[in-house]
N, CA, C and O atoms as a MOPAC input file, in Angstrom:
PM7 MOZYME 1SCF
protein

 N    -21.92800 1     5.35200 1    -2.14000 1
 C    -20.69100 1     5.94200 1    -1.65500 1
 C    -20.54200 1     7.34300 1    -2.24600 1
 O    -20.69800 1     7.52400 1    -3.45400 1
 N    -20.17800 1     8.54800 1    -1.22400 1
 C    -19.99100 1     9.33800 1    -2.01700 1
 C    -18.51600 1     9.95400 1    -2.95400 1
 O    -17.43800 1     9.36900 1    -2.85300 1
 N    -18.61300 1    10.62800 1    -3.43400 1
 C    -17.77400 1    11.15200 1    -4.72300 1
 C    -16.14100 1    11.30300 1    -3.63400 1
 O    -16.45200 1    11.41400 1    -2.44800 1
 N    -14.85200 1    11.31600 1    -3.82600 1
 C    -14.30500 1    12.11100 1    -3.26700 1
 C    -13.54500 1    12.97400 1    -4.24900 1
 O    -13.15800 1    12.70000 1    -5.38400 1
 N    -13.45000 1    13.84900 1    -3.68900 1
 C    -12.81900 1    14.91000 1    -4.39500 1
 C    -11.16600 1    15.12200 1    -4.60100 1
 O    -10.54100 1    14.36400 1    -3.85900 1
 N    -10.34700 1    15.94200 1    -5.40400 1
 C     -9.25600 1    16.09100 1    -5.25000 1
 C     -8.38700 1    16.71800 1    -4.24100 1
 O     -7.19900 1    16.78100 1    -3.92200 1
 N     -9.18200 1    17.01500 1    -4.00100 1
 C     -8.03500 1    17.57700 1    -2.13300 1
 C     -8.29000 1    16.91600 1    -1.25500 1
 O     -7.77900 1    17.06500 1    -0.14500 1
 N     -9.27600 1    15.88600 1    -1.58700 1
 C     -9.60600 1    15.30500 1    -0.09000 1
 C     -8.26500 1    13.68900 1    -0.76800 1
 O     -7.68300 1    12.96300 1     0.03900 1
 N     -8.16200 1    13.58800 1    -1.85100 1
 C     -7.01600 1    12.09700 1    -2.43700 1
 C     -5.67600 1    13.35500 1    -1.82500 1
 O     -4.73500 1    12.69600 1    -1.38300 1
 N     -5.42700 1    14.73600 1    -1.72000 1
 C     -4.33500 1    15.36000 1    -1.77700 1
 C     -3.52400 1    15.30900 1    -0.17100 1
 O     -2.37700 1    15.23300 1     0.26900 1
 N     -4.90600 1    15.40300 1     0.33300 1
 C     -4.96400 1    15.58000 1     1.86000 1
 C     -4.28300 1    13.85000 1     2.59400 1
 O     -3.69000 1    13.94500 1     3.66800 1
 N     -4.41700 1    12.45200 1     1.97500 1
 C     -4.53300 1    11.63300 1     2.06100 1
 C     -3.58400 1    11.34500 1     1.55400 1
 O     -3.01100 1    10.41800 1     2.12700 1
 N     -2.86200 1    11.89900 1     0.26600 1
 C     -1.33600 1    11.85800 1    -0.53500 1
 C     -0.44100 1    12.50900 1     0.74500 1
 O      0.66000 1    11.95900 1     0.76900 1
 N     -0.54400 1    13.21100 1     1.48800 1
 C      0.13000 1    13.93700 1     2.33400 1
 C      0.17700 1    13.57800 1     3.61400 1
 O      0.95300 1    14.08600 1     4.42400 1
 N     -0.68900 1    12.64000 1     3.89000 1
 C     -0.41800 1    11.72100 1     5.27600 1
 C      0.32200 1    10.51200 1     4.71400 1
 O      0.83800 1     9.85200 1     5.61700 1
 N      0.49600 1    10.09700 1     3.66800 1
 C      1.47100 1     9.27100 1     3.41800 1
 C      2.77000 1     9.57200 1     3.23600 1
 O      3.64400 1     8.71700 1     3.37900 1
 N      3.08400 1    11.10000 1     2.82700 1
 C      4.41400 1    11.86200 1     2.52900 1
 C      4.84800 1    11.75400 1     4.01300 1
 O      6.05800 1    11.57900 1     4.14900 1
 N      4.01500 1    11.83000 1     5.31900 1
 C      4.10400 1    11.87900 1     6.40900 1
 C      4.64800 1    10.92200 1     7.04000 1
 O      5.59300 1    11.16300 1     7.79000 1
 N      4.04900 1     9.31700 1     6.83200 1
 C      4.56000 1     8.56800 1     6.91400 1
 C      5.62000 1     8.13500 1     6.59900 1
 O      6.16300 1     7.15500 1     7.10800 1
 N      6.15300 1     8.98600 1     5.49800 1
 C      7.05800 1     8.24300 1     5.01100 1
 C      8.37000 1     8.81500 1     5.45300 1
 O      9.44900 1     8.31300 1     5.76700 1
 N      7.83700 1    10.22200 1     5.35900 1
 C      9.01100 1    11.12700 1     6.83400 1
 C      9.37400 1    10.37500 1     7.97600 1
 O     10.50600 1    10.15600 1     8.40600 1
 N      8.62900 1    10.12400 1     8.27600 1
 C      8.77600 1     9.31100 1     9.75800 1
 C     10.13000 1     8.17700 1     9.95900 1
 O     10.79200 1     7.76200 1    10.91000 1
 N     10.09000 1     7.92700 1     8.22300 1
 C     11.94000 1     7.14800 1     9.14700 1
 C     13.02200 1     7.66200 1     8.93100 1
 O     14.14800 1     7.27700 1     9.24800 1
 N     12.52400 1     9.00400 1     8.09900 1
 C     13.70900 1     9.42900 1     8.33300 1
 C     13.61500 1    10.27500 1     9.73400 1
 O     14.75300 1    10.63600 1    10.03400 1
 N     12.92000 1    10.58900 1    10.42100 1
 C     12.98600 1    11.44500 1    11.94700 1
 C     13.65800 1    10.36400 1    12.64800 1
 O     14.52500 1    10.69800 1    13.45600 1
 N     13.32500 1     8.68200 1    12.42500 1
 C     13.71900 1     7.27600 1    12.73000 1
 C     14.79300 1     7.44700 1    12.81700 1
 O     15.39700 1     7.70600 1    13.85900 1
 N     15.41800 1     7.29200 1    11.31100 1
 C     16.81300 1     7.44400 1    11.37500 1
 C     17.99300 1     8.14100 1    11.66700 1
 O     19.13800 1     7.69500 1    11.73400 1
 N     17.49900 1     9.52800 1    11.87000 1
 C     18.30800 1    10.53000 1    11.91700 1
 C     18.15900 1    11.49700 1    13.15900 1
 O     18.85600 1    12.47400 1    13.43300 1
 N     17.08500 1    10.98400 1    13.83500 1
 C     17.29300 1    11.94500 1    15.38900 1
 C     16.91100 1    10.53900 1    16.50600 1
 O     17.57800 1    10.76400 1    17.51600 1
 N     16.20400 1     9.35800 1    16.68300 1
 C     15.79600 1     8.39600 1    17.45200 1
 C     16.55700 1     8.02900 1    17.59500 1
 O     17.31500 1     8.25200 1    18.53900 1
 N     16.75600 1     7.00200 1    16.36600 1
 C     17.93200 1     5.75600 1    16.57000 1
 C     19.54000 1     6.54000 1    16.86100 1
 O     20.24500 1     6.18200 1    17.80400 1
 N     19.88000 1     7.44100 1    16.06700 1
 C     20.96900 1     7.63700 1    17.11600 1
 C     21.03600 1     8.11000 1    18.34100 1
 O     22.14400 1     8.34000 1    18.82500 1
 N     20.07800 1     8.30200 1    18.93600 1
 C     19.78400 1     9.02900 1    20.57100 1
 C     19.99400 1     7.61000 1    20.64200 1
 O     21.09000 1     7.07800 1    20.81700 1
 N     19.04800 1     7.10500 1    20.52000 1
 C     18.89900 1     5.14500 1    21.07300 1
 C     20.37000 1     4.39300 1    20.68700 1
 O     21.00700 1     4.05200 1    21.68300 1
 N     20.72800 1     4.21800 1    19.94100 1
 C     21.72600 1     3.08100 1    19.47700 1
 C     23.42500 1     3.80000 1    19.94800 1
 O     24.44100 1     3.20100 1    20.30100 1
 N     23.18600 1     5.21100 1    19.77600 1
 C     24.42900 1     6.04300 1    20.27900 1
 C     25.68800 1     6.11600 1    19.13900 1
 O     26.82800 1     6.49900 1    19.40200 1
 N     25.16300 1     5.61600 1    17.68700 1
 C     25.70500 1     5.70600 1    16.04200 1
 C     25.10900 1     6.14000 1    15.12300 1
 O     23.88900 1     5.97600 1    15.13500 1
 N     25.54700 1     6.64400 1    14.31900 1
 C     25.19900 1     7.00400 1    13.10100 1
 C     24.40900 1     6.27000 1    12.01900 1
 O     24.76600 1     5.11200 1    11.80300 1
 N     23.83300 1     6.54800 1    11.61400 1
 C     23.34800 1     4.96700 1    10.43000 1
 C     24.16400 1     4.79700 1     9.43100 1
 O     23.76500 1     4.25700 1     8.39900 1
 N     25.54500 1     5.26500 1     9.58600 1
 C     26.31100 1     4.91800 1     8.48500 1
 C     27.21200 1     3.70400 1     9.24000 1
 O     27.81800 1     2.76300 1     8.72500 1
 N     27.03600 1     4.17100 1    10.96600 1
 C     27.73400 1     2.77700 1    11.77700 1
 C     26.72500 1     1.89700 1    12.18500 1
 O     26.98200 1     1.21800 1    13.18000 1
 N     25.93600 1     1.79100 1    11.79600 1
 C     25.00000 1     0.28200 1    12.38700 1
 C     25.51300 1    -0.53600 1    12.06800 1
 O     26.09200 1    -0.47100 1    10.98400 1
 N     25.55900 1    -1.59700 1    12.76400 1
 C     25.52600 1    -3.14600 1    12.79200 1
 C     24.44400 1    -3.89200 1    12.95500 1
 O     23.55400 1    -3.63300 1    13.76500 1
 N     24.46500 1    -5.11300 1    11.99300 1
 C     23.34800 1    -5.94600 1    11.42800 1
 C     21.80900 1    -5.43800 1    12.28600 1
 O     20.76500 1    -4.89200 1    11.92900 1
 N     22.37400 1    -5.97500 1    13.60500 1
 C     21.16600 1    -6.02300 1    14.43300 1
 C     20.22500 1    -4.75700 1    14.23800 1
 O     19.02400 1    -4.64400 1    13.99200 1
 N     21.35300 1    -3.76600 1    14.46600 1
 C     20.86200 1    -2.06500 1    14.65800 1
 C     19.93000 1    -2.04900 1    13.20200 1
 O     18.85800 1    -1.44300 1    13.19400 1
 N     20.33700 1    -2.63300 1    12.20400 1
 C     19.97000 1    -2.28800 1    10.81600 1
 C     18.58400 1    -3.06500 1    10.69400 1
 O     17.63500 1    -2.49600 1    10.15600 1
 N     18.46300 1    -4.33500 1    11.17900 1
 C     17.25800 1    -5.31100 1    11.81200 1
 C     16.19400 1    -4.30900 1    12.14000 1
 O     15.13900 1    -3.93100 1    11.63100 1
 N     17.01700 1    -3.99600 1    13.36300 1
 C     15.36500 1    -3.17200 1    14.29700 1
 C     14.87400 1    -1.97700 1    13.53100 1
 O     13.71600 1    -1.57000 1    13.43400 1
 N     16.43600 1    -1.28900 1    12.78700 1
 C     15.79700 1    -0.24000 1    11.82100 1
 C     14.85900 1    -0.57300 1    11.23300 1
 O     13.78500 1    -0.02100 1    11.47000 1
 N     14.96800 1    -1.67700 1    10.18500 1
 C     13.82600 1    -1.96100 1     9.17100 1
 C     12.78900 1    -1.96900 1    10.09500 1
 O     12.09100 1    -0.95800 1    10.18100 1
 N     12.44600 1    -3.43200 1    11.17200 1
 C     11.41000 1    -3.51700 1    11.70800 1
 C     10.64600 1    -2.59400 1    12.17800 1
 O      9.43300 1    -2.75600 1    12.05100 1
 N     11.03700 1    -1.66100 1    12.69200 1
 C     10.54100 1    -0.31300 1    13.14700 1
 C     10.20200 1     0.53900 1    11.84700 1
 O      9.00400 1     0.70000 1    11.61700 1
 N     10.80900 1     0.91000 1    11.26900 1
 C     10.36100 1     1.28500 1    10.00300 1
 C      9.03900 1     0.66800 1     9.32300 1
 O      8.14900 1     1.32800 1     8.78700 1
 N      9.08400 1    -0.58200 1     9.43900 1
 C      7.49200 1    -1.26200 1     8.54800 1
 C      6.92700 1    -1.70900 1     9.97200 1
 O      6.23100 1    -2.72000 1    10.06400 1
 N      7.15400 1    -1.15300 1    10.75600 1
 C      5.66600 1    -1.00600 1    11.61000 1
 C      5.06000 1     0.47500 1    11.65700 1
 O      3.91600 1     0.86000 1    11.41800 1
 N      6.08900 1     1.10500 1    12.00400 1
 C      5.36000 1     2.91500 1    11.42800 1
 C      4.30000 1     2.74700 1    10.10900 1
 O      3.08600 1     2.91000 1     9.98600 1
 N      5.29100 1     2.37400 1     9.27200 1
 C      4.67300 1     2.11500 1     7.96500 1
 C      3.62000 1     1.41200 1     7.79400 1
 O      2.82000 1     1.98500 1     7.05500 1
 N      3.23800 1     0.28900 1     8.20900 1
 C      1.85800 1    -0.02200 1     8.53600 1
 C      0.96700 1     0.99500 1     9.10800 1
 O      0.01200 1     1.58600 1     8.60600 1
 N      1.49000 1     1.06200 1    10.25200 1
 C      0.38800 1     2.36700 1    11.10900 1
 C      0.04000 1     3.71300 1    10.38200 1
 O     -0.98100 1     4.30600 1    10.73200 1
 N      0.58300 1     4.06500 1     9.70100 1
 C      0.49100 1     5.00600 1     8.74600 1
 C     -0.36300 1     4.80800 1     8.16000 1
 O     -1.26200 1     5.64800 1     8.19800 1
 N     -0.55900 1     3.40000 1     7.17200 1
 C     -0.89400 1     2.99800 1     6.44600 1
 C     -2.10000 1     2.58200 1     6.90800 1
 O     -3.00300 1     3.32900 1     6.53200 1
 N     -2.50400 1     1.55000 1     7.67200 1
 C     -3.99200 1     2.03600 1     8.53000 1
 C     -4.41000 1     3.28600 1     8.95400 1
 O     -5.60800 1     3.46800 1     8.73800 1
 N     -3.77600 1     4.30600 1     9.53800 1
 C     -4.30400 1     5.67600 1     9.53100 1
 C     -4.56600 1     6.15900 1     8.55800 1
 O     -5.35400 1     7.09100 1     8.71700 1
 N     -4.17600 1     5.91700 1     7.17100 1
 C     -4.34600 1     6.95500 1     6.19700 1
 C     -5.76900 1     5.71700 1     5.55600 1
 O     -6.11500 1     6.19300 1     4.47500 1
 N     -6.53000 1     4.55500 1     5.81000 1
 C     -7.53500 1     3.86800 1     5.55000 1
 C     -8.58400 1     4.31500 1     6.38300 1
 O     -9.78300 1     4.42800 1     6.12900 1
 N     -7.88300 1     4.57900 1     7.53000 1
 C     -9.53100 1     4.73700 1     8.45800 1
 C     -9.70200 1     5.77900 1     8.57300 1
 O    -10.66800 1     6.19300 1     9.21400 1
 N     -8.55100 1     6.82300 1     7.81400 1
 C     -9.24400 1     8.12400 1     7.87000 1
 C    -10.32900 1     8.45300 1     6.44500 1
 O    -11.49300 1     8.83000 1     6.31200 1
 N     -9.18600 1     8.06600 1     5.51600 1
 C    -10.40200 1     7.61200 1     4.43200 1
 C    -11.57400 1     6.93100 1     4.79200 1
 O    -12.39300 1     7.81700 1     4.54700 1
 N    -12.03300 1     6.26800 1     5.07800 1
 C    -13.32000 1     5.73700 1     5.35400 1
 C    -14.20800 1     6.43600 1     6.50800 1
 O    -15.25000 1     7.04400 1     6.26500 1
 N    -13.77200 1     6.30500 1     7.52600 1
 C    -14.28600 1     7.57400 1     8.27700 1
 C    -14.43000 1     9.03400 1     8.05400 1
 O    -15.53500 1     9.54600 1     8.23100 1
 N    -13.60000 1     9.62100 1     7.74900 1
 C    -13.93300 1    10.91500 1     7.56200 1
 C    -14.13600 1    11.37200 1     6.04600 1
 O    -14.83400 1    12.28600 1     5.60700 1
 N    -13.45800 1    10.62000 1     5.49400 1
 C    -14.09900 1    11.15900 1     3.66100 1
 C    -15.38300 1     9.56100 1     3.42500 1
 O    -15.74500 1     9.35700 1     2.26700 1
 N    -15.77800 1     8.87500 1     4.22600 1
 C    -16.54300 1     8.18900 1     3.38700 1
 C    -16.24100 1     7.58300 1     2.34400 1
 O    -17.11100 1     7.34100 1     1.50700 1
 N    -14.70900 1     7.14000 1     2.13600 1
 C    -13.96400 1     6.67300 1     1.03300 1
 C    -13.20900 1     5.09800 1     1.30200 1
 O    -12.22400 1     4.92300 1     2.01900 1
 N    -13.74700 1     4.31700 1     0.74000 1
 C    -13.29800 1     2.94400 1     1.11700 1
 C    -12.32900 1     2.12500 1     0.59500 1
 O    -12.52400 1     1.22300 1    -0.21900 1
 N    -11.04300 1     2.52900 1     1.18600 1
 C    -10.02600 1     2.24100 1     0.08900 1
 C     -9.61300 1     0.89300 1    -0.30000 1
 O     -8.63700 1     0.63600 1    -1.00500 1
 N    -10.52300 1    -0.04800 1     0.27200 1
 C    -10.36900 1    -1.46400 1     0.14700 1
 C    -11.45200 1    -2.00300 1    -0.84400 1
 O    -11.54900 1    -2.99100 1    -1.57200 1
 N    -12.09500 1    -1.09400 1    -0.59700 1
 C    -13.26700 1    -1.59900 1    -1.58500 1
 C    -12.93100 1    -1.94300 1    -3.43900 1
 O    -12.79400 1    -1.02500 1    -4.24800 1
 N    -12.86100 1    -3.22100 1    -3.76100 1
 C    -12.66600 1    -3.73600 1    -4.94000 1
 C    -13.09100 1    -2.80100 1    -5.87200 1
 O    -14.24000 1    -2.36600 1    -5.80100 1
 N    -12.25600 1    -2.39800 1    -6.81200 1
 C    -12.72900 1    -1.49000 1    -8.00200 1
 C    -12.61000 1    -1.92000 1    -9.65100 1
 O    -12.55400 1    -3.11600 1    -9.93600 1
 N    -12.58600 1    -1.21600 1   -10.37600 1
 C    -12.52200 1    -1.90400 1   -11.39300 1
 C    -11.08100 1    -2.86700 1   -12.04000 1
 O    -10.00000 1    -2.58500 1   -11.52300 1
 N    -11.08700 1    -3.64700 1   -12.81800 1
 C    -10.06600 1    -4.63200 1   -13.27000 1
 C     -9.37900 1    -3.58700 1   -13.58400 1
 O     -9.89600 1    -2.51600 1   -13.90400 1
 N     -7.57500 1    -3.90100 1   -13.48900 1
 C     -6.95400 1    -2.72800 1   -14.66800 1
 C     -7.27500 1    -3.27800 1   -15.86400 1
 O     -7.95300 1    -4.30500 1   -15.87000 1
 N     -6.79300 1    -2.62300 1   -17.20700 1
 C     -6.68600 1    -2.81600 1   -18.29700 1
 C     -5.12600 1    -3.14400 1   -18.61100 1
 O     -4.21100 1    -2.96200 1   -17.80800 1
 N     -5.03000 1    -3.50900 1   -19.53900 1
 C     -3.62500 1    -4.24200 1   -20.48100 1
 C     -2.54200 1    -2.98200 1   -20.80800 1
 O     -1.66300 1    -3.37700 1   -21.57300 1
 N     -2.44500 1    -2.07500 1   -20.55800 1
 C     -2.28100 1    -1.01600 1   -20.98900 1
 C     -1.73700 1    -0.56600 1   -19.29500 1
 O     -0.54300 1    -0.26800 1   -19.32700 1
 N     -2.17100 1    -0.48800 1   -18.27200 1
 C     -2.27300 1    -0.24900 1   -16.95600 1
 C     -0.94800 1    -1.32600 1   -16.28700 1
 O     -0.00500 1    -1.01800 1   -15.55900 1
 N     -1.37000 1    -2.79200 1   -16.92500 1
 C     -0.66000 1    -3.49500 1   -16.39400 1
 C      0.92800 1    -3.38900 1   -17.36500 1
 O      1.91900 1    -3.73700 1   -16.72300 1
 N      1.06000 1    -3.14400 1   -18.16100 1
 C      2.06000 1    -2.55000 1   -19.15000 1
 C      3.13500 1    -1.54000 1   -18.57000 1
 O      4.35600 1    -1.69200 1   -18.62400 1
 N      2.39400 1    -0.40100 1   -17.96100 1
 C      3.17000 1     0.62800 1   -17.14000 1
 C      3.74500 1     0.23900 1   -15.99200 1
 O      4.81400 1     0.68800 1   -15.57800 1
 N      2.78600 1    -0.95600 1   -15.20700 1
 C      3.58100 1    -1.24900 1   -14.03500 1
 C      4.52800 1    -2.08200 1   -14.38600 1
 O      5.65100 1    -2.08800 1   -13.88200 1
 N      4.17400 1    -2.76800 1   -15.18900 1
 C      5.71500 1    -4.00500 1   -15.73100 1
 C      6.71200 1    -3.41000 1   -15.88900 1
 O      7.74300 1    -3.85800 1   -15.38900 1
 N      6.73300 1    -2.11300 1   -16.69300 1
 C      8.07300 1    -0.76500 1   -17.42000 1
 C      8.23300 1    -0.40800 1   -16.07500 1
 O      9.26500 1    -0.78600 1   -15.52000 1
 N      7.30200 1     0.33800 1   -15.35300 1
 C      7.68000 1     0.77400 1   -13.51600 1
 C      8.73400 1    -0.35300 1   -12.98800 1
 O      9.82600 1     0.17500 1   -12.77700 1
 N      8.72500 1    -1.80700 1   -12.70300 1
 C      9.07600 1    -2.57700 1   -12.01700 1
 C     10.58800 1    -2.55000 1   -12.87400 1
 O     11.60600 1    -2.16500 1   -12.29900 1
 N     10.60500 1    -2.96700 1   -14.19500 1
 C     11.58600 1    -3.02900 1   -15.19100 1
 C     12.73500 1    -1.76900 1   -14.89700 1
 O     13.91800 1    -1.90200 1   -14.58100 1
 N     11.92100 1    -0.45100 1   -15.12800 1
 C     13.27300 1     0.47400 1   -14.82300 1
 C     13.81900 1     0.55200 1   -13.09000 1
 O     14.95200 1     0.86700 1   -12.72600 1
 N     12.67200 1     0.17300 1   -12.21200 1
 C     13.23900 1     0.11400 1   -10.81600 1
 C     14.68900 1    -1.12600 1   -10.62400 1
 O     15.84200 1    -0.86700 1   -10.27800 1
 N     14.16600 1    -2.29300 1   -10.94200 1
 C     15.17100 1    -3.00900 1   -11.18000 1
 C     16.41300 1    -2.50100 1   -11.93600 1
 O     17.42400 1    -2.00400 1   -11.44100 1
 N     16.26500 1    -2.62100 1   -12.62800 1
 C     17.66900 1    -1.63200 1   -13.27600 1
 C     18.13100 1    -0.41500 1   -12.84300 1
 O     19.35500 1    -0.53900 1   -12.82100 1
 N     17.90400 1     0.43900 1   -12.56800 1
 C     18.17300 1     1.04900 1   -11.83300 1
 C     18.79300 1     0.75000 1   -10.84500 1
 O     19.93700 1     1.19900 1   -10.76600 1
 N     18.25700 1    -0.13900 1    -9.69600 1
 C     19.32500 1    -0.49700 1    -8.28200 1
 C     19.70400 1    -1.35500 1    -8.73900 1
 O     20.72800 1    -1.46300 1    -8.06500 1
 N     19.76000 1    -2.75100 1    -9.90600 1
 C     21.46800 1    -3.30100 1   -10.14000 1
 C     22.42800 1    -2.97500 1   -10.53900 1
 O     23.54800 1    -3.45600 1   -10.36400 1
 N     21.98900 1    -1.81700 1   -11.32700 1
 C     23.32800 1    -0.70000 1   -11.95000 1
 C     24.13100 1     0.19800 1   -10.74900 1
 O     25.29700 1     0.57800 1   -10.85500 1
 N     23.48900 1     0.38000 1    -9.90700 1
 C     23.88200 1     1.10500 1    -8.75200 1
 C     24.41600 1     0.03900 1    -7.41300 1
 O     24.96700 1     0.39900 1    -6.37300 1
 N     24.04600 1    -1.37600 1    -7.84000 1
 C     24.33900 1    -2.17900 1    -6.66900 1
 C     26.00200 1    -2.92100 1    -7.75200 1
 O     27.01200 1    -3.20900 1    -7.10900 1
 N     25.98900 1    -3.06000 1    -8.89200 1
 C     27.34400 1    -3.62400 1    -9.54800 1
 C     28.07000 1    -1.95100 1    -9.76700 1
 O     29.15200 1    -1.88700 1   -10.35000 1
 N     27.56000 1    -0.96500 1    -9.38300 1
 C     28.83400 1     0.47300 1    -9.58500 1
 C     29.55700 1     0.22100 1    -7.90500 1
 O     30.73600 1     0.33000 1    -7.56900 1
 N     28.45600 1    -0.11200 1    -7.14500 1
 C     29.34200 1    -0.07100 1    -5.68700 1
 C     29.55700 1    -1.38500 1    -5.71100 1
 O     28.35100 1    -1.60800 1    -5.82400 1
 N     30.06400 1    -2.55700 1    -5.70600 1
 C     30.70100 1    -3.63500 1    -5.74700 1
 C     31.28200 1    -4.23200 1    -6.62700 1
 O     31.80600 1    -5.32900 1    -6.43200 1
 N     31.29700 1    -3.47400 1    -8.02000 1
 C     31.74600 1    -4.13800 1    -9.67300 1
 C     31.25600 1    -4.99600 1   -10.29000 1
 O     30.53300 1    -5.74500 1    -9.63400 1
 N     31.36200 1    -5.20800 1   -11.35800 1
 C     30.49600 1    -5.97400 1   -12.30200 1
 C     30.19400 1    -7.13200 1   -12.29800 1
 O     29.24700 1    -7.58800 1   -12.94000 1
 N     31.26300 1    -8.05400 1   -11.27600 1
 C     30.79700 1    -9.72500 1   -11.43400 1
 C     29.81900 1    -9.70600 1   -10.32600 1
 O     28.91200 1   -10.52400 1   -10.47400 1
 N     29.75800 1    -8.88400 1    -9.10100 1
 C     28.66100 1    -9.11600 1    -8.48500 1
 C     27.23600 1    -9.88800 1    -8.56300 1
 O     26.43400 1    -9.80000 1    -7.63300 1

């Protein structure tokens, strides 16, 4: 396999920034053409198809940004790599730890504390 380089992971960081644009173009010029509200007025359903539509872009994205890696950089992003280390898995535990906290502190400021 060959090497890839840093602009070619940058180029590949940036079709995912892309993707990830994409709900907000979703949310903020589609769905209200389509639904004829705001996303601050959706109702359940509207909020339903939002998500669903949202993680299907997001998939497709997400296969585009694999088969372009593999096809055009020769980069196989499925391909099994090395184990993390203890140290690796440490950061994601603290990652997961402050995410959580973070949105229950922000989910008991907008509904109060016994929530």
């Amino acid at each position: 396999m060959k090497e890839i380089s840093g602009g070619k992971y940058m180029r590949l960081a940036l079709l995912a920034v892309v993707g990830f644009c994409l709900e907000f173009v979703l949310a903020f010029m589609v769905e209200p053409f389509i639904f004829g509200v705001s996303l601050n007025d959706y109702s359940t359903p509207q909020f339903i198809a939002h998500w669903t539509t949202t993680c299907i872009v997001w998939g497709l994205v997400g296969w585009w940004i694999i088969v372009t890696a593999k096809n055009k950089y020769q980069f196989n992003a499925l391909k099994k790599g090395k184990r993390m280390v203890w140290w690796q898995w440490l950061i994601v535990v603290i990652c997961i730890a402050v995410s959580v906290s973070v949105s229950y502190h922000k989910v008991s400021d907008h509904f109060g504390k016994n929530f």
